[in-house]
N, C-alpha and C positions, 0 to 999 in steps of 0.2 A: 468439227461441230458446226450445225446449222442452228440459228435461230427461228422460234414460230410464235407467229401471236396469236396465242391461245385465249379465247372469250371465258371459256369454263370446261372445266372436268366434270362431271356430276354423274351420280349413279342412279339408274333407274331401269324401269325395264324396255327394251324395245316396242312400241308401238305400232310399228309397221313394216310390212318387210319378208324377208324370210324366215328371220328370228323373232317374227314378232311373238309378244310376252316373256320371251329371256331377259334375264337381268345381262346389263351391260352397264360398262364404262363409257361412258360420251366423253369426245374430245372434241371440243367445235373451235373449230379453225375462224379467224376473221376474214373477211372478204367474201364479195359473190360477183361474176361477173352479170349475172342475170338481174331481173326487177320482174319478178312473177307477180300478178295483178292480186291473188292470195297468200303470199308468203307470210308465216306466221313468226320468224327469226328475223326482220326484218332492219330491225336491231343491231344485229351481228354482222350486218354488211356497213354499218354507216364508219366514216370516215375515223370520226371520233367513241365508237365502240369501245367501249373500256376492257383493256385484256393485257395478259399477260405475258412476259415474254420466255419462252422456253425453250433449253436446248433439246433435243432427241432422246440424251440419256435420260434427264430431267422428266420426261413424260412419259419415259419407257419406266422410271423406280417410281413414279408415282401409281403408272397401272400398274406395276405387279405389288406394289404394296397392298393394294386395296383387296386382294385376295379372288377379285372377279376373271373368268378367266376371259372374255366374252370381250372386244373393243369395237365401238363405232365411233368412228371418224365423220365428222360434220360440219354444217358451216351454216351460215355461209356456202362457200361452195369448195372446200377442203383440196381439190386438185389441182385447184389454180395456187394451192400455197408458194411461196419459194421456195425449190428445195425439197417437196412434198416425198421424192424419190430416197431422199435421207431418212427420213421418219420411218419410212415404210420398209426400206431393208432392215431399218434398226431392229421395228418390230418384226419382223419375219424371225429374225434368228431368236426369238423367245416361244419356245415352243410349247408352252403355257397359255400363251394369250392366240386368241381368233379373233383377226380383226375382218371386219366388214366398212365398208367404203359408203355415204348415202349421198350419190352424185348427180348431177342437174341433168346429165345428155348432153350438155356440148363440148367436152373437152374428150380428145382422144383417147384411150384407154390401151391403145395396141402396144403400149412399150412397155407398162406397168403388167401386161398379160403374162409378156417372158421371164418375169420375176421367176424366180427357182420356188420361192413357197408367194406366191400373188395370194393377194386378199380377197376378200368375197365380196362384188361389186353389184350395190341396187343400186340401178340404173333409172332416172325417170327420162320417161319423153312429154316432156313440155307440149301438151294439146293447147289449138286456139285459144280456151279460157284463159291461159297462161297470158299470152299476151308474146310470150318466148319462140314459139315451135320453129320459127325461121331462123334460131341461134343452134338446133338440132345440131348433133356433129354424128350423120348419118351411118360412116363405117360402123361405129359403134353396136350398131344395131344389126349390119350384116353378118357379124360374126357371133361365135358362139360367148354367150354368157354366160354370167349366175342367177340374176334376176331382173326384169321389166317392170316399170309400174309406171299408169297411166293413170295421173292424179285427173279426174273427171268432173267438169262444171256443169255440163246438159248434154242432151242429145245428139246433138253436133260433135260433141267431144268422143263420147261415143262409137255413133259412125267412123270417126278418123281412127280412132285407137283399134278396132274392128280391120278396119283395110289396112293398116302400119303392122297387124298382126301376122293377117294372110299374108302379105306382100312379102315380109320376112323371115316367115314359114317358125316366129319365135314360140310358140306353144311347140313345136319339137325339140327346139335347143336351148328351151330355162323353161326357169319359172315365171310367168305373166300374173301381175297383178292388175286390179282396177282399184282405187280407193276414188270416194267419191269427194269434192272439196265442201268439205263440212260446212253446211247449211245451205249451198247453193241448187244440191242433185240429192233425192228423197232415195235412199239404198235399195226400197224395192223397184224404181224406174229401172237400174241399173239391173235388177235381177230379170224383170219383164224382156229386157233385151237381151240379155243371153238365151231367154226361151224362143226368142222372134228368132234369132238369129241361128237355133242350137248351136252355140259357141262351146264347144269344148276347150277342155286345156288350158282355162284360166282361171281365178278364182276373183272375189269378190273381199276385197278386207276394208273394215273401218278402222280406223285408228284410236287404236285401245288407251291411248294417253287422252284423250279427249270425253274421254267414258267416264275413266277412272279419276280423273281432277277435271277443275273448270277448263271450260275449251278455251278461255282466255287467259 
């Protein structure tokens, strides 16, 4: 048995993503190794974060209690957990539950790919707005995904998510998101440049939890 310090379980529906508007199980992990200039959880990485401590089985009978079949794994930054590889075989062998992974970019993802049933991995790449881009853990991006998403503060951000696209030919091998960072980049800029650009192969999402309750 591994232990995890768990912030919160809570049910709601996906706001972003692949599955965005599915109801799922959130499980958010404590810790992040990043300090994103917009982090909205930011809470969840502090030292003294109040959470909970849980073993694997522990989190595995609480999700299949809840009747949802759908699990995201969050943080914080949930890959850096200790042990994170226990959790995840646990969940694998319940063939009931889909879990989905929502991870920062810089931690490698190559070991967790050979899992025999791997989870469904959104992936962000931390643009300049971030403050992050230079903690990037690039392989990640060479190889084949589930999904990309490039959280977008301006124009700049943009351009780079634009050339991080082409360069690693990812509109062929996932799915690419853009979401823009709520209140700093107006969503029709973001539409204006896919016309500049004719960007195919990517789509444009807002974050549906920020619609549907206060964005604070």
């Amino acid at each position: 048995m591994a232990d995890f310090e768990v912030v919160e379980i809570f049910e709601s529906i996906n706001g972003e993503g692949r599955f965005a508007g599915e109801l799922s199980n959130f499980v958010r992990l404590k810790g992040c190794n990043l300090r994103c200039t917009y982090c909205d959880t930011a809470w969840a990485y502090e030292a003294d974060a109040p959470c909970t401590v849980m073993t694997e089985e522990e989190i595995c009978e609480r999700l299949l209690q809840s009747g949802i079949s759908r699990v995201t794994l969050t943080g914080g930054e949930p890959m850096i957990a200790k042990n994170i590889d226990v959790l995840l075989e646990r969940l694998s062998r319940e063939e009931s539950l889909e879990v989905e992974i929502e991870t920062n970019g810089s931690v490698s993802l190559t070991a967790f790919r050979q899992m025999k049933r791997p989870p469904s991995f959104t992936i962000d790449y931390k643009l300049a707005g971030s403050g992050m881009e230079t903690k990037m853990c690039m392989d990640n991006f060479a190889v084949k995904q589930d999904t990309v998403k490039f959280v977008v503060s301006g124009r700049s951000d943009l351009e780079r998510a634009y050339e991080v696209t082409r360069e690693y030919h990812l509109e062929q091998r996932c799915m690419v998101i853009l979401s823009p960072v709520f209140g700093r980049i107006e969503p029709a800029e973001m539409v204006d440049f896919l016309r500049e650009k004719r960007w195919n192969g990517v789509r444009i999402q807002l974050q549906l939890h920020k619609f549907i309750w206060d964005p604070d």
